[in-house]
Structure formats: C-alpha cells, structure tokens
C-alpha positions in Angstrom: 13.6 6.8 29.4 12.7 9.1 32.0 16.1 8.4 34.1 18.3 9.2 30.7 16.6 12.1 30.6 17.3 13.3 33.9 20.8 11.7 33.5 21.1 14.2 30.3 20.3 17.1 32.3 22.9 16.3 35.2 25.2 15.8 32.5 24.2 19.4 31.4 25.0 20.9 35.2 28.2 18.9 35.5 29.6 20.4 32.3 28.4 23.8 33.3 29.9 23.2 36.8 33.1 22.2 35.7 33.1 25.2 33.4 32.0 27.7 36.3 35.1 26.3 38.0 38.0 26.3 35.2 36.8 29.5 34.5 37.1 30.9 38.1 41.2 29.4 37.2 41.5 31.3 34.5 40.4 34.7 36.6 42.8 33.5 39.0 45.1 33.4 36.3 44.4 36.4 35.0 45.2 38.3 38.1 48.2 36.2 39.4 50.9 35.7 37.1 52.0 32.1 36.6 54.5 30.0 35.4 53.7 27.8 31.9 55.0 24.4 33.9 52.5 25.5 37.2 49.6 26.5 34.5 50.3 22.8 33.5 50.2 21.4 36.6 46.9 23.3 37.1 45.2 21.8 34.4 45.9 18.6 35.0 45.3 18.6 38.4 41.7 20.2 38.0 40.6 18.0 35.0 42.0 14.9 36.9 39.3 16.0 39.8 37.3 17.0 37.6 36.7 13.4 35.6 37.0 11.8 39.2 34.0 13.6 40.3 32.3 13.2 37.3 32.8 9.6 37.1 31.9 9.4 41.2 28.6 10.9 40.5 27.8 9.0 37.6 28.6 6.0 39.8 25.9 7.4 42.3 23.3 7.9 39.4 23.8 5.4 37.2 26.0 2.6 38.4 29.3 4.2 36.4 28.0 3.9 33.2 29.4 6.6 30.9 26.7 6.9 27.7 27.2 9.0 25.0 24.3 11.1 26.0 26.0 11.8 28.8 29.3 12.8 27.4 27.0 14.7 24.8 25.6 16.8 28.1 28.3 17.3 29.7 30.5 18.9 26.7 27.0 20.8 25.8 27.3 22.1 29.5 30.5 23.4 29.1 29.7 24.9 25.8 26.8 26.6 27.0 28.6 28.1 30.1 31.4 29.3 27.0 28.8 30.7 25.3 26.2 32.5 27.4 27.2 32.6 31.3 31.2 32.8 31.4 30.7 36.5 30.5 28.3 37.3 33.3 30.2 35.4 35.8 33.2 38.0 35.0 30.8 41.1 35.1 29.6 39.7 38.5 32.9 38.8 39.8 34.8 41.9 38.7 34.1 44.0 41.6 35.1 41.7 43.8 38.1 41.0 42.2 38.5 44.7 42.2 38.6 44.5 45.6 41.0 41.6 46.3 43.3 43.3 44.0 43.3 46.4 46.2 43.5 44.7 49.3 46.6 42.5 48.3 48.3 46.2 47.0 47.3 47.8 50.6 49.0 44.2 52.1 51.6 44.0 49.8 53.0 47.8 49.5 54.4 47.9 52.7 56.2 44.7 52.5 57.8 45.4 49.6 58.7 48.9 51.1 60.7 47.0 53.7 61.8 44.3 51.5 63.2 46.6 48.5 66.1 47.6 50.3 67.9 44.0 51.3 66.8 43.2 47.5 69.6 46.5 46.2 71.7 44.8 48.7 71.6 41.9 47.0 72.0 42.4 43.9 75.1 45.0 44.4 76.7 42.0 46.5 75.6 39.7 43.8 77.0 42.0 41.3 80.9 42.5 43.3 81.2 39.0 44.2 80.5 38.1 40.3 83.5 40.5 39.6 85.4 39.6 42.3 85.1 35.6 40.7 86.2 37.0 37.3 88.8 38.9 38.6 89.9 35.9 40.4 90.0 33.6 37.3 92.0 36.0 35.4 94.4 36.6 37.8 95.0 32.7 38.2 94.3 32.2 34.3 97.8 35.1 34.3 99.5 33.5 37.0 99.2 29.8 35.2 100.5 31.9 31.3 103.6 33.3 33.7 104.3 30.2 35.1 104.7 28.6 31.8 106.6 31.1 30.0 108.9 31.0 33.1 109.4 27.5 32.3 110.3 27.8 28.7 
C-alpha cells in the first residue's frame, strides 16, 4: 500500500512536470509566432516524449504497469499546475522574457536595417518581371489571334 501511495504522488509530479513544460511551449508560443502545421508538430512531438518518459519511469518504479491511480495522478498533476501554479510560473517568468524579447529586438534591428533594402529590391523585381510575364502572354495571346485572322 505504501509503494501505491508513493507511486500516486510521482504520478502527481509527473503531471505537474509535464505541465510546467507544455506550458513553458505555450510562452514560447506566445512570443514567437508559429505556423498551425509547426504548432502541430509541436504537440505531438512533446506529448510523444512526454508519454515515453512517463512510461520509462513507470518502468523504473513499477515494472511498466500503468494503474489507474496513476493515470488519476498524473491528470490531477496537470490539473493542479492549470489551476494554481501556471499563473505564478508566468509572473516569475515575465521578466525574463522581458528581457529576451529586448535582446532579440537589439539583435534583430540591425539585421533587418540591412536586410530591408534587398527585400524592396525584391519585391519591385518581383513585381516588373510579373508584368513583364503578362505582357508577354498578351503579346503572344495577339500574335496567335493575328495569325489566325491572317489565315481566314
């Protein structure tokens, strides 16, 4: 009895680990804009570690056996870091993401100084070349109508 109970409490720290670390994502997230199919891959990727580890550690403990009491821990764990320790993690984190933020800016300000020129390039050279294609078409689209009419 006494090993289930300790079993139940790793449980417990498992789901609040697990939680502490999906929810570091989700900061990450937050800050850096991300695509729907990489957010995807993301998920799957962390909860696919995630359960490995889980299972690994159960494997340790308790020879692999996944009991509902544990199950029952670990989604309480994960509940409880929802509940009552996600929001202190962010007010404890915040200044530090605060920081990274402003460091990337410093970083990234001057490269996008130097970048944002060949970028107006590119688009006005994207931009003549697509009229130059159209124009092209037309002309051979006239050409092709003159050629016929010639032939009537």
């Amino acid at each position: 009895m006494n090993e289930q109970i300790f079993l139940f409490f790793v449980s417990i720290a498992i789901g609040i680990g697990g939680g502490l670390l999906y929810g570091l994502i989700c900061i990450f997230r937050k800050y850096i804009a991300h695509n729907i199919l990489v957010i995807y891959l993301e998920d799957i990727f962390f909860w696919s570690i995630y359960s490995i580890t889980t299972f690994l550690i159960m494997l340790c403990l308790n020879y692999g056996e996944i009991r509902p009491y544990i199950l029952m821990g670990i989604f309480s764990g994960l509940i409880l870091y929802g509940l009552f320790i996600h929001k202190y993690i962010i007010k404890i984190l915040s200044p530090f993401i605060y920081i990274l933020r402003l460091i990337s800016e410093i970083i990234l300000t001057p490269v996008m100084i130097v970048v944002y020129p060949f970028k107006k390039i590119g688009y006005f050279i994207k931009k003549h070349l697509k009229n130059s294609v159209i124009c092209e078409k037309i002309k051979k689209n006239l050409i092709h109508r003159l050629r016929a009419l010639k032939k009537r």
